[in-house]
C-alpha positions in Angstrom: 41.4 -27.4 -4.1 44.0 -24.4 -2.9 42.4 -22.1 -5.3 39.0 -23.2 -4.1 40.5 -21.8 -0.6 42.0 -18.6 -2.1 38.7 -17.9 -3.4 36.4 -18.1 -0.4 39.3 -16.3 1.8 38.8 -13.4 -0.3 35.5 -13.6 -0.6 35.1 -13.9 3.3 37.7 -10.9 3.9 35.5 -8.7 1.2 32.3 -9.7 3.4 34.3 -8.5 7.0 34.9 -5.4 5.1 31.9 -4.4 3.3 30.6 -5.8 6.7 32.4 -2.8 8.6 32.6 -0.2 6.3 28.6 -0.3 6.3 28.4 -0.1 10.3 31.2 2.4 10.7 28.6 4.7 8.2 25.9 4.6 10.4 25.8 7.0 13.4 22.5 8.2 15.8 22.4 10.1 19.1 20.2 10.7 21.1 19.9 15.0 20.9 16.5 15.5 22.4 17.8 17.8 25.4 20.4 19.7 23.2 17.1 20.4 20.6 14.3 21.8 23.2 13.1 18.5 24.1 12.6 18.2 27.7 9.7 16.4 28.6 8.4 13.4 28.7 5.0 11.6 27.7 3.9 10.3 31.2 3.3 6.6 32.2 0.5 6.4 29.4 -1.0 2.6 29.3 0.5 0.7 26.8 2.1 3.5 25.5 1.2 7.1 23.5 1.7 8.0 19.8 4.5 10.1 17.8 3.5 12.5 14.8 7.1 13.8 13.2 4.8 15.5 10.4 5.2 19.6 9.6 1.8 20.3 10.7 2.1 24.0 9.7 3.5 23.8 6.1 6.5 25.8 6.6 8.8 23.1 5.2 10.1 21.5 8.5 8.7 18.3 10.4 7.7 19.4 13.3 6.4 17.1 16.9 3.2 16.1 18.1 3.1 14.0 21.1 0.0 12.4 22.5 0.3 11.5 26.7 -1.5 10.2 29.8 -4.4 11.7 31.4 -4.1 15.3 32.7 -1.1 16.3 30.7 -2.4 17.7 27.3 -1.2 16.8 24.0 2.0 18.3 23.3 3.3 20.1 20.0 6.6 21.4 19.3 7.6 23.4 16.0 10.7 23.2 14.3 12.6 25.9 13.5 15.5 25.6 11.6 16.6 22.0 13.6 15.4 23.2 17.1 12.2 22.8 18.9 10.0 24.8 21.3 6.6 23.8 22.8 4.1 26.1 21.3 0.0 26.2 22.3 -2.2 25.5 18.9 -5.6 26.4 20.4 -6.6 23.2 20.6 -8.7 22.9 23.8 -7.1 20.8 26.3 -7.2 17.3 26.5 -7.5 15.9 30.0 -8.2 12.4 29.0 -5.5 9.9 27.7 -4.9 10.5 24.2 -3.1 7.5 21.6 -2.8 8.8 18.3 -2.5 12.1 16.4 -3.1 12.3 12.8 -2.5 15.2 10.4 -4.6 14.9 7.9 -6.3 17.5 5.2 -9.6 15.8 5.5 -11.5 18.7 3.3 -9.2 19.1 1.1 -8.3 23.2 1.4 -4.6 22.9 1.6 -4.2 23.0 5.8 -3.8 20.2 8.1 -6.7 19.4 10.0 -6.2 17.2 13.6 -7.2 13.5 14.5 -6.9 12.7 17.8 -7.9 9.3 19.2 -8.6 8.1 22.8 -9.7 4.8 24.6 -11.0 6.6 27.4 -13.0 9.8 26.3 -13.6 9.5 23.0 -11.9 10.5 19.6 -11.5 14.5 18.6 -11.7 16.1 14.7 -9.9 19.4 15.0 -11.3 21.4 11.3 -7.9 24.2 10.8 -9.8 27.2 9.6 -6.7 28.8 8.5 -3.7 30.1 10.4 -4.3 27.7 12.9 -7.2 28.3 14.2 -9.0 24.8 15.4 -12.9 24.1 16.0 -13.9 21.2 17.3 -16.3 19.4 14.6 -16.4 16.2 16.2 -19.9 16.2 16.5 -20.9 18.0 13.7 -18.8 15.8 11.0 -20.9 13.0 12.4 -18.2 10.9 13.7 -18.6 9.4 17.3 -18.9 11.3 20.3 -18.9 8.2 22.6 -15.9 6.4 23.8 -14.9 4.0 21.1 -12.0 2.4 23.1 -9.4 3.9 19.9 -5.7 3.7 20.1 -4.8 3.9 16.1 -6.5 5.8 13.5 -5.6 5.3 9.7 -6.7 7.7 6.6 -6.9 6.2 3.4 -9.5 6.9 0.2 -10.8 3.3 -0.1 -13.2 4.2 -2.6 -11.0 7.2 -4.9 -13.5 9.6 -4.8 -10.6 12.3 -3.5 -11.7 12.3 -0.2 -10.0 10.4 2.9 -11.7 8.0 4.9 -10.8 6.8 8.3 -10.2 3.3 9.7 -11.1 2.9 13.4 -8.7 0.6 15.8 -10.6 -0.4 18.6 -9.6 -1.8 21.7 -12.0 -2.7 24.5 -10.5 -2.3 28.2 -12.9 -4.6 29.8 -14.6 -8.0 28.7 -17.8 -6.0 29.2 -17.9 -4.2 26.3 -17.2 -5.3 22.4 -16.8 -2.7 19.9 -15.2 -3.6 16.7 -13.9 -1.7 14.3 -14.9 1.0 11.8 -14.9 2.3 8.7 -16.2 5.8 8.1 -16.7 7.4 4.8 -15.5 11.2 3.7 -18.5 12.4 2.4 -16.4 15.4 1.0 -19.1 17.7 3.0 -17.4 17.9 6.2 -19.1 14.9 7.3 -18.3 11.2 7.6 -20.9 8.4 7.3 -20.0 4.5 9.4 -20.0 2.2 6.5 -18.5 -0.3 8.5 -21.7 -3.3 7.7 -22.1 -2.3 3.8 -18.4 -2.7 3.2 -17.9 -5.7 4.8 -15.8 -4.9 7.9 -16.2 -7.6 10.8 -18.7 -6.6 13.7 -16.8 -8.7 16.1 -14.6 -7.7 18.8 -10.8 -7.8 17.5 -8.9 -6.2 20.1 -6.9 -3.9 17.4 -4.5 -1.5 18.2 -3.3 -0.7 15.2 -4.3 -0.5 11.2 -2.8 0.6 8.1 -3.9 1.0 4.4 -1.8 -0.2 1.9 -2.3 -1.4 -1.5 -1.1 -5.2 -1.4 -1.9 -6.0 -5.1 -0.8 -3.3 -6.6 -4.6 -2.5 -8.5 -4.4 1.3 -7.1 -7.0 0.4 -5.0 -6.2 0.7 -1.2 -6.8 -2.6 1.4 -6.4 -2.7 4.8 -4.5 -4.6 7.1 -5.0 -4.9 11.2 -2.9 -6.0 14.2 -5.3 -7.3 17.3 -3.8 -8.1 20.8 -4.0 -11.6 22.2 -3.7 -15.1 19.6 -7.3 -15.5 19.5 -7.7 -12.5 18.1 -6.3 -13.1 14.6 -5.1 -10.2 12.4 -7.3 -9.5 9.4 -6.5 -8.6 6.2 -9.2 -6.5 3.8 -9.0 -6.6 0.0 -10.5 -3.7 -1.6 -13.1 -5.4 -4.2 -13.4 -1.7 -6.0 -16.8 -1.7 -5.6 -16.8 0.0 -1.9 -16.6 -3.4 -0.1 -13.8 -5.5 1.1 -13.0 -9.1 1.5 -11.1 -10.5 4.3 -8.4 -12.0 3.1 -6.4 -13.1 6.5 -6.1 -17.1 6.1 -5.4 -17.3 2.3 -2.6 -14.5 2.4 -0.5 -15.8 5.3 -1.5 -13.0 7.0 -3.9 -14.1 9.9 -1.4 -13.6 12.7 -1.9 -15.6 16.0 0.1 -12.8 17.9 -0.6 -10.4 20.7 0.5 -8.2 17.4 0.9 -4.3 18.5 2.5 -2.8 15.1 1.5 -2.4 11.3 5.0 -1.0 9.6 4.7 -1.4 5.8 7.2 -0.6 3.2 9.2 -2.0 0.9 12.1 -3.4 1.6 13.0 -6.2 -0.7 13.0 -3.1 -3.0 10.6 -5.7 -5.6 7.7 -3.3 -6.2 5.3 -5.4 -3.3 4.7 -3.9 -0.1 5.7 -5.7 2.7 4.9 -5.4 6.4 6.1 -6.0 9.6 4.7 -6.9 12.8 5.7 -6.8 16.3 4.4 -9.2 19.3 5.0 -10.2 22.4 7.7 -12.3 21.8 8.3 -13.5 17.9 7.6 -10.6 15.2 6.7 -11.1 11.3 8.3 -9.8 8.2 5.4 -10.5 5.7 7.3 -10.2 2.3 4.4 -9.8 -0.3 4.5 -12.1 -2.7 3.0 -10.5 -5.4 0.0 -13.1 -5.7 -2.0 -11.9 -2.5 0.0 -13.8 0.2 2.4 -13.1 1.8 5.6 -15.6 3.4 7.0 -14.4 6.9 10.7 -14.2 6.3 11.7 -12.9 9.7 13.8 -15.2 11.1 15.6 -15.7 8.3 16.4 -12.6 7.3 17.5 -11.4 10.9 14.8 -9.1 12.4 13.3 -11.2 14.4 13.5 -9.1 17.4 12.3 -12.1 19.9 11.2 -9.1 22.4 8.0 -7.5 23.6 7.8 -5.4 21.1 5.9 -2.1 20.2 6.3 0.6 17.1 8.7 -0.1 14.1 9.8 1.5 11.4 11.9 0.7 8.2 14.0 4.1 7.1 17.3 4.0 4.9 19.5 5.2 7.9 23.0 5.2 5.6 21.1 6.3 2.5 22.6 3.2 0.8 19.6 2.3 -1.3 18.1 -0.2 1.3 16.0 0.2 4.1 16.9 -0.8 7.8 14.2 -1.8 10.6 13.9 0.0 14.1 12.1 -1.8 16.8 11.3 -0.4 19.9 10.2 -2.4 22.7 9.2 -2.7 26.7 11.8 -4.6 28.5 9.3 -5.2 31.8 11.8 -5.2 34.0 13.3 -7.9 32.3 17.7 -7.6 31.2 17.5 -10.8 29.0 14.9 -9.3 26.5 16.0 -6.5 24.2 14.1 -3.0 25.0 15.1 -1.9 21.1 17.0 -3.0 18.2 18.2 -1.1 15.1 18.7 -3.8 12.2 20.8 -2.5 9.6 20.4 -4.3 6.0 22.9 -5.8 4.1 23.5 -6.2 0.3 21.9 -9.7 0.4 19.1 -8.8 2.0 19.4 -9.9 5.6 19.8 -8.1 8.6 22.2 -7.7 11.2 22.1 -5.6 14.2 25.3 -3.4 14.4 26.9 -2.5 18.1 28.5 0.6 16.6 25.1 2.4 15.3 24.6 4.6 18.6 22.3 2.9 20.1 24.0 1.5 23.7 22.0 3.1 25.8 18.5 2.7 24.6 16.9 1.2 27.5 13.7 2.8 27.5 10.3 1.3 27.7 9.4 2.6 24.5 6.6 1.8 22.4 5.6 4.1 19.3 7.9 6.1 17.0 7.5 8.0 13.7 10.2 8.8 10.8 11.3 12.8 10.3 13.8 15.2 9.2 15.1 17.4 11.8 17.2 19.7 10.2 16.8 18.8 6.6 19.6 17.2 5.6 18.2 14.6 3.4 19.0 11.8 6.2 15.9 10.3 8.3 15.9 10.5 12.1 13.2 9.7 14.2 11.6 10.1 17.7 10.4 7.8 20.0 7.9 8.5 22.8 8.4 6.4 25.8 6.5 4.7 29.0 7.4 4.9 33.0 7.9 9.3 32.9 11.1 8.3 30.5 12.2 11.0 28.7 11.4 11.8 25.0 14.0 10.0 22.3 14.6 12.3 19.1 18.0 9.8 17.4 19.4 12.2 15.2 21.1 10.7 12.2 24.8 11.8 12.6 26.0 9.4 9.9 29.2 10.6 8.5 29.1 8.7 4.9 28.8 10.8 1.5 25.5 8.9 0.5 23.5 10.7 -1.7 19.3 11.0 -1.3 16.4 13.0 -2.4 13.1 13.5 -0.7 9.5 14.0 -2.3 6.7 15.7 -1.2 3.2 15.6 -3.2 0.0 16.8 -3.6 -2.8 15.6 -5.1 -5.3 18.1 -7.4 -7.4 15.1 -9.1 -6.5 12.9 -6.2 -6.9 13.8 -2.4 -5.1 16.5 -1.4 -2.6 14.9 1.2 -1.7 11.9 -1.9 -2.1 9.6 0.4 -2.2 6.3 -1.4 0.7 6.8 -4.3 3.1 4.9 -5.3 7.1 6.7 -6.1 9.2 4.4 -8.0 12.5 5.7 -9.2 15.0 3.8 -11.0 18.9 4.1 -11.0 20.7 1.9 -14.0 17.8 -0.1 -13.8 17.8 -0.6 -10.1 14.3 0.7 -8.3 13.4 1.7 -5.2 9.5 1.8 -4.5 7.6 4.0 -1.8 4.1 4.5 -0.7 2.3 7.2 1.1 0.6 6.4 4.5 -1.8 8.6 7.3 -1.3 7.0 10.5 1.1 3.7 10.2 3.1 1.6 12.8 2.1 1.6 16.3 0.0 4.8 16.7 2.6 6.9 14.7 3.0 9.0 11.5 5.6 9.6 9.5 7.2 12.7 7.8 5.1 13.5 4.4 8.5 13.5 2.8 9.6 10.3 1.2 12.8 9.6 1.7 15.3 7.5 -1.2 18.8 7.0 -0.4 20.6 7.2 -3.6 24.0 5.5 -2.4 26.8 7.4 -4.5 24.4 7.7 -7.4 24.6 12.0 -8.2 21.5 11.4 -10.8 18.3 9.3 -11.2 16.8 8.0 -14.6 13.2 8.8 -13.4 11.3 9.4 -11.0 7.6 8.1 -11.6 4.3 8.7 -9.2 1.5 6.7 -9.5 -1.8 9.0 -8.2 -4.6 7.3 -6.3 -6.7 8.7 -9.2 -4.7 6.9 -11.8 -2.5 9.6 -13.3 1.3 9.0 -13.8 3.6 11.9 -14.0 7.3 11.0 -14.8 10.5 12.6 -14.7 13.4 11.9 -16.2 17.7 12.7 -15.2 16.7 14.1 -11.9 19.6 15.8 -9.7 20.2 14.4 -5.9 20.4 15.9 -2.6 17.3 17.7 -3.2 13.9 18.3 -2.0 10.7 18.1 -4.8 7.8 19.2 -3.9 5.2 17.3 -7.0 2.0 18.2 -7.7 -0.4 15.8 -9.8 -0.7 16.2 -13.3 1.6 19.5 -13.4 4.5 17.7 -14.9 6.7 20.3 -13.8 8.9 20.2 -10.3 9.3 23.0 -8.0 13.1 23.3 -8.7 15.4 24.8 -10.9 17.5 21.6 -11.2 15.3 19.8 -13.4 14.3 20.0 -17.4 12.9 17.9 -20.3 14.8 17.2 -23.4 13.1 16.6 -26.6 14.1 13.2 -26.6 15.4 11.0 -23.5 16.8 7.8 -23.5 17.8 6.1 -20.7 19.2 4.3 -18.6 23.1 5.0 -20.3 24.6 3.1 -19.7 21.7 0.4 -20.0 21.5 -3.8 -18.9 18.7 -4.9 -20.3 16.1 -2.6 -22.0 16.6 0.7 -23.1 14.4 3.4 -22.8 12.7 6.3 -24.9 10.5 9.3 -24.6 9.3 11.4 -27.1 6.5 13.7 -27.0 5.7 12.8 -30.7 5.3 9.8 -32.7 8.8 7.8 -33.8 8.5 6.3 -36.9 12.4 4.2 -36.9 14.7 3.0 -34.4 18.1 1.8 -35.8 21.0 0.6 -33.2 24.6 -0.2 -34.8 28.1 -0.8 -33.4 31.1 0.8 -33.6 31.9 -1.1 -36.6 28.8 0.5 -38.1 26.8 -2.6 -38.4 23.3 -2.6 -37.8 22.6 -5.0 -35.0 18.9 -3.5 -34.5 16.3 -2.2 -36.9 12.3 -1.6 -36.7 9.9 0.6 -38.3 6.8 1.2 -36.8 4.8 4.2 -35.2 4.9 4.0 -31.9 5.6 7.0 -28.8 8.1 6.0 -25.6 8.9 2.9 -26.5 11.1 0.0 -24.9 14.3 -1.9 -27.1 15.7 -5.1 -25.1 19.1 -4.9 -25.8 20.0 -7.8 -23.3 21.3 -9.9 -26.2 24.1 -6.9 -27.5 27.7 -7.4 -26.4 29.1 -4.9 -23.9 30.8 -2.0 -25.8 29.3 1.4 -27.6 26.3 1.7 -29.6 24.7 4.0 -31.9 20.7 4.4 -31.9 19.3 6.4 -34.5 15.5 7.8 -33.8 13.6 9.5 -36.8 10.7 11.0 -36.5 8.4 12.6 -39.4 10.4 15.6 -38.9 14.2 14.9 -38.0 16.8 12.0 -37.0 18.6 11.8 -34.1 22.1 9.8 -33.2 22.4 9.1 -29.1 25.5 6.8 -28.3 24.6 4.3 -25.5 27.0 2.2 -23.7 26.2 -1.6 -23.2 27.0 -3.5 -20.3 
């Protein structure tokens, strides 16, 4: 029994410590004034969206706000980690506005603007180059008419290489009772409402938010909807790859009775599946994918529950520690028991706690969507938050002062669209992964950076990095370098640094767990592994290219493997444990 005792003491001191050396990591302040951000959003209803997306290619994420009636939409470049309010051309916007999207919808290499409104109607901006906007709303054949839209989504739900939009549609009176909409890239400048043919419900949801995401993993994108008020049940589409969806809601868990506001997806169990998160008016979801189409809410038991009115979220690795933590921002109505935010940092078992040392004590703002960025490219995600009531504009600046490693990813597509929205990154570190997916328009009327972010924890290299293309092809790379930024472009096989070569032959991880990995660009005709003791503990011959050995029966300790080809032999020493 006393060493029973012992044993949980220690384990319970290693806990409080691990406990507080993770908190005492993770630092955010609010530096919107010292960074040229001085304004504020308005008292927009129900909020306005966020867009921390570089919108002119120059390598930094810059801001896009949207606002209330009679302010305009608001853009500010970065420059080198500072921000000034710049004019775009875009014609003023008296109306409310809800979302902004950047989004290369033809396919030419510039970012083209999305902007939705519930009041006057959505707006397709077409960048002609240097920007220089022209209103194609009417000519692309989209709406003209007020569609009641807060969030728009961009996805390419059929892979023809062009990007489609999903509609969120929100009626402000009981009058009227539009649904929501689907509307196909015809890849001619134009967009076709395909809602009916592909199966999209022609009732009246209430939505305010969508997302695409790929739920089964078949590289086909679904689509997944949050709709105000319980009686409004949040819908789930499978992609049948044939153009037309299924809806999917009650057999996957997913049919919400909420008055649900956000659709945050990522992640986070680091398992491959992507998850998603919702917020409501009261109670939120974590729907952790299951991997068979359904989904089990594991909110309250993980610990983000945020049990608030809640609004945007978004999952970032704040300490670049190799999991992701959950922001929530929220409305508090006037009310000091409810929380008006909460950061929820994620510990090693997978459950989350919310830390009072993160920076955070004063965020009392009625705040409602935020988006993911990098202000001053430093490899560490902040965000911004635009908030209700003429509150100022939050930009949290990460300030963490651990030695976490991370690497970011840009991509773009050639065979696939050109924005790659809908890939999959996976990279793995001694067999540990980490999975992310590209989005247009997630959370509550937000977008995110078009960097990826991967916190690496103290990890200096990573075995591969692997993207999965919405058109099917897989580039890998192998023994990539952290603290860097790669800019990927399909089917090149070659990254835009210096940091970063091939060997002839690569075998990794070393040392390796389970199964041991190796690439050759020709075909290996023998694998041999012995031990120290030069005994052969692992022999095959057989023509094969890149393939896997399980090695999770071999005792710890050094190995030899000896790969022969029709040309040449080669001895790699591998460490077991």
């Amino acid at each position: 029994m006393p060493s029973i005792l012992k044993t949980n003491h220690s384990f319970c001191l290693i806990a409080i410590l691990s406990y507080f050396i993770s908190f005492s990591q993770i630092n955010f302040s609010d530096s919107a004034l010292q960074l040229g951000l001085s304004t504020n959003c308005g008292t927009p209803y129900l909020g306005s969206g966020v867009s921390f997306f570089d919108f002119d290619n120059d390598g930094w994420d810059d801001l896009s706000f949207a606002t209330e009636d009679g302010q305009g939409l608001l853009f500010y470049k970065n420059t080198n980690g500072n921000f000034n309010l710049i004019d775009l051309n875009i014609p003023f916007l008296n109306s409310p506005t809800k979302q902004i999207n950047w989004v290369d919808f033809d396919n030419d290499g510039d970012k083209d603007l999305f902007v939705t409104s519930n009041i006057d109607g959505n707006k397709l901006f077409e960048n002609l180059g240097n920007s220089n906007f022209q209103d194609i709303t009417l000519s692309s054949g989209l709406p003209t008419q007020n569609m009641f839209t807060n969030g728009a989504t961009w996805g390419d739900y059929n892979n023809d290489s062009y990007l489609d939009v999903f509609l969120s549609n929100k009626d402000l009176t009981i009058d009227t009772f539009t649904p929501n909409y689907l509307f196909k890239n015809n890849g001619d400048g134009t967009f076709t409402n395909v809602s009916t043919n592909a199966g999209i419900d022609a009732f009246r949801h209430q939505t305010f938010c969508s997302v695409f995401l790929d739920i089964n993993n078949d590289g086909w994108l679904d689509i997944y909807t949050s709709t105000d008020k319980a009686y409004n049940l949040n819908q789930l589409y499978r992609n049948n790859a044939d153009g037309t969806f299924t809806e999917i809601g009650a057999s996957s868990n997913t049919d919400l009775e909420f008055n649900a506001m956000t659709t945050t997806v990522g992640d986070y169990n680091n398992d491959g599946w992507i998850d998603i998160y919702v917020t409501n008016l009261g109670d939120s979801a974590l729907l952790v994918n299951n991997g068979d189409e359904t989904f089990t809410d594991m909110a309250i038991a993980t610990g983000c529950e945020f049990g608030s009115t809640g609004w945007g979220a978004i999952f970032l690795d704040a300490d670049n520690d190799t999991d992701l933590d959950l922001y929530v921002s929220g409305s508090l109505y006037s009310n000091p028991v409810l929380k008006s935010a909460a950061f929820h940092e994620q510990l090693i078992d997978g459950n989350f706690v919310i830390p009072n040392t993160a920076g955070f004590y004063n965020d009392e703002y009625n705040s409602y969507s935020n988006a993911i960025g990098d202000i001053n490219n430093d490899g560490r995600p902040d965000f911004a938050v635009a908030n209700g009531n003429n509150q100022s504009i939050c930009l949290w600046e990460n300030q963490s002062t651990n030695s976490n490693n991370w690497l970011k990813i840009n991509l773009e597509g050639t065979i696939s669209n050109r924005d790659a929205i809908g890939s999959k990154i996976e990279i793995s570190i001694d067999e540990e992964k980490q999975f992310r997916f590209t989005h247009c328009g997630e959370g509550y009327m937000a977008q995110n950076s078009g960097s990826e972010f991967f916190g690496l924890g103290t990890n200096a290299t990573i075995d591969y990095l692997k993207i999965s293309w919405p058109s099917g092809t897989e580039d890998i790379f192998f023994d990539v370098s952290a603290n860097q930024v790669l800019d990927i472009t399909e089917g090149d096989s070659t990254l835009s640094t210096e940091n970063f070569e091939l060997s002839t032959i690569i075998v990794y991880p070393n040392p390796v767990k389970n199964e041991l990995h190796i690439k050759h660009k020709n075909a290996i005709n023998k694998l041999l592994i012995t031990n120290a003791l030069s005994q052969e503990v692992y022999a095959t011959k057989k023509a094969f290219t890149n393939p896997n050995i399980d090695v999770s029966h071999l005792d710890s300790g050094l190995y030899f493997l000896t790969i022969t080809t029709n040309n040449s032999s080669i001895v790699i020493k591998f460490i077991k444990h």
